[in-house]
C-alpha positions, 0 to 999 in steps of 0.5 A: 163260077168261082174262078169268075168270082175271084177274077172280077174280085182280082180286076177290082182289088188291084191297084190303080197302076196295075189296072193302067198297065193291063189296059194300055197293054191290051189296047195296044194289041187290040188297036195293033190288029185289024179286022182282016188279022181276026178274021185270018186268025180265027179262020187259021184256029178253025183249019187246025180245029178241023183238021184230022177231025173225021179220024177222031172219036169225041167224047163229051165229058163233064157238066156245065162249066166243067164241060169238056170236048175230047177228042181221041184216036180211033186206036185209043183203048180204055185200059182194062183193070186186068192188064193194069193189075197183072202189069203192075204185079210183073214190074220191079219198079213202079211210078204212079202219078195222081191227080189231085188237082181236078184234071182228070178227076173231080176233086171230090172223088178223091181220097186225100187221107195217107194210108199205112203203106211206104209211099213217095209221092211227087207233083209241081209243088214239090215230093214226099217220101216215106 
Protein backbone atom coordinates (compact mmCIF):
# COMPACT_ATOMS: atom_id res chain seq x y z
CA UNK A 1 0.00 0.00 0.00
CA UNK A 2 2.77 2.29 0.72
CA UNK A 3 4.90 1.95 -2.24
CA UNK A 4 1.27 2.88 -4.31
CA UNK A 5 1.13 5.74 -2.20
CA UNK A 6 4.50 7.21 -2.97
CA UNK A 7 4.35 6.09 -6.58
CA UNK A 8 1.06 8.16 -7.11
CA UNK A 9 2.86 11.12 -4.95
CA UNK A 10 6.08 10.39 -7.16
CA UNK A 11 3.87 10.67 -10.67
CA UNK A 12 2.26 14.03 -8.95
CA UNK A 13 5.29 15.71 -7.80
CA UNK A 14 7.41 15.44 -10.79
CA UNK A 15 7.91 18.13 -13.04
CA UNK A 16 5.83 19.05 -16.06
CA UNK A 17 8.93 17.81 -18.57
CA UNK A 18 9.58 14.80 -16.77
CA UNK A 19 5.60 13.77 -17.06
CA UNK A 20 6.05 14.84 -20.92
CA UNK A 21 9.22 12.82 -21.36
CA UNK A 22 7.57 9.39 -19.69
CA UNK A 23 4.26 9.96 -21.53
CA UNK A 24 5.82 10.16 -25.05
CA UNK A 25 8.04 7.38 -23.88
CA UNK A 26 5.39 5.17 -23.40
CA UNK A 27 3.14 6.17 -26.18
CA UNK A 28 5.82 5.18 -28.57
CA UNK A 29 5.97 1.85 -27.31
CA UNK A 30 2.46 1.39 -26.91
CA UNK A 31 1.50 2.61 -30.28
CA UNK A 32 4.73 0.62 -31.82
CA UNK A 33 3.28 -2.88 -30.69
CA UNK A 34 0.04 -4.32 -32.22
CA UNK A 35 -2.51 -6.58 -30.62
CA UNK A 36 -0.84 -9.86 -32.55
CA UNK A 37 2.80 -8.55 -30.78
CA UNK A 38 0.51 -8.76 -27.14
CA UNK A 39 -1.04 -11.50 -27.65
CA UNK A 40 2.31 -13.56 -29.12
CA UNK A 41 4.00 -11.81 -26.03
CA UNK A 42 1.78 -12.98 -23.25
CA UNK A 43 1.21 -16.22 -24.83
CA UNK A 44 5.36 -16.72 -24.96
CA UNK A 45 5.42 -15.50 -20.67
CA UNK A 46 2.79 -18.14 -20.23
CA UNK A 47 4.87 -21.13 -22.23
CA UNK A 48 7.87 -20.06 -20.04
CA UNK A 49 5.45 -19.95 -16.93
CA UNK A 50 4.29 -23.42 -17.71
CA UNK A 51 7.08 -25.05 -18.48
CA UNK A 52 8.64 -27.78 -16.04
CA UNK A 53 5.67 -26.66 -13.97
CA UNK A 54 4.50 -30.30 -13.07
CA UNK A 55 8.02 -31.18 -11.76
CA UNK A 56 7.79 -28.35 -9.37
CA UNK A 57 6.51 -28.13 -5.79
CA UNK A 58 4.74 -24.49 -5.03
CA UNK A 59 4.41 -23.02 -1.87
CA UNK A 60 2.13 -19.77 -1.18
CA UNK A 61 4.16 -17.76 0.85
CA UNK A 62 3.06 -14.39 2.66
CA UNK A 63 -0.43 -12.47 2.98
CA UNK A 64 -2.00 -9.80 1.02
CA UNK A 65 0.46 -7.73 -0.85
CA UNK A 66 3.37 -9.54 0.45
CA UNK A 67 1.86 -12.52 -1.15
CA UNK A 68 4.31 -14.63 -3.20
CA UNK A 69 4.02 -17.65 -5.41
CA UNK A 70 7.35 -20.21 -4.97
CA UNK A 71 8.17 -22.54 -6.90
CA UNK A 72 10.74 -25.46 -5.92
CA UNK A 73 12.58 -28.35 -7.33
CA UNK A 74 11.09 -31.62 -6.16
CA UNK A 75 14.87 -32.27 -4.78
CA UNK A 76 14.79 -28.97 -2.73
CA UNK A 77 15.27 -29.68 1.14
CA UNK A 78 14.68 -27.01 4.16
CA UNK A 79 17.99 -27.38 5.71
CA UNK A 80 17.66 -28.81 9.11
CA UNK A 81 19.46 -26.69 12.18
CA UNK A 82 21.56 -29.80 13.14
CA UNK A 83 23.54 -30.07 9.82
CA UNK A 84 23.56 -25.88 9.99
CA UNK A 85 25.38 -25.85 13.41
CA UNK A 86 27.70 -28.79 12.99
CA UNK A 87 28.42 -27.28 9.28
CA UNK A 88 29.40 -23.96 10.78
CA UNK A 89 31.26 -25.60 13.98
CA UNK A 90 33.58 -27.63 11.31
CA UNK A 91 34.61 -24.80 9.06
CA UNK A 92 37.59 -22.31 9.37
CA UNK A 93 36.06 -19.44 7.66
CA UNK A 94 32.58 -18.44 7.44
CA UNK A 95 30.49 -16.04 5.39
CA UNK A 96 26.91 -15.16 6.77
CA UNK A 97 24.76 -13.27 4.47
CA UNK A 98 21.65 -11.28 6.13
CA UNK A 99 18.60 -10.11 4.91
CA UNK A 100 17.72 -6.66 6.02
CA UNK A 101 15.84 -5.46 3.49
CA UNK A 102 12.50 -7.63 3.62
CA UNK A 103 13.31 -10.45 0.72
CA UNK A 104 13.46 -13.44 2.68
CA UNK A 105 12.24 -12.16 6.06
CA UNK A 106 9.91 -9.55 7.17
CA UNK A 107 11.50 -6.66 8.16
CA UNK A 108 9.80 -6.64 11.79
CA UNK A 109 11.28 -9.88 12.62
CA UNK A 110 14.38 -8.60 12.63
CA UNK A 111 16.88 -7.62 15.18
CA UNK A 112 18.80 -4.78 13.90
CA UNK A 113 20.60 -4.13 17.55
CA UNK A 114 24.76 -5.00 17.29
CA UNK A 115 25.85 -7.50 19.57
CA UNK A 116 29.03 -7.64 21.50
CA UNK A 117 30.87 -10.21 19.05
CA UNK A 118 33.83 -9.24 16.22
CA UNK A 119 31.30 -8.82 13.31
CA UNK A 120 31.86 -7.78 9.52
CA UNK A 121 28.96 -7.24 7.75
CA UNK A 122 28.63 -6.63 4.13
CA UNK A 123 25.69 -5.71 1.78
CA UNK A 124 24.71 -3.30 -1.55
CA UNK A 125 25.35 -0.25 0.15
CA UNK A 126 28.71 -0.81 1.32
CA UNK A 127 30.32 -3.15 4.60
CA UNK A 128 31.12 -2.84 8.09
CA UNK A 129 33.98 -4.50 10.01
CA UNK A 130 34.65 -4.72 13.46
Amino acid sequence: MESTAEAMNEAISMSDNEKQLRHEKHYRYVSSHDVAYWSRSFFQDLERACKDHFRRRCWGIGLSFGFRVVALDPNFRKLSIDAIVSAYLRSKKRAILLDYDGTVMPQTSINKSPSQEKLGIAAEHGYYLR
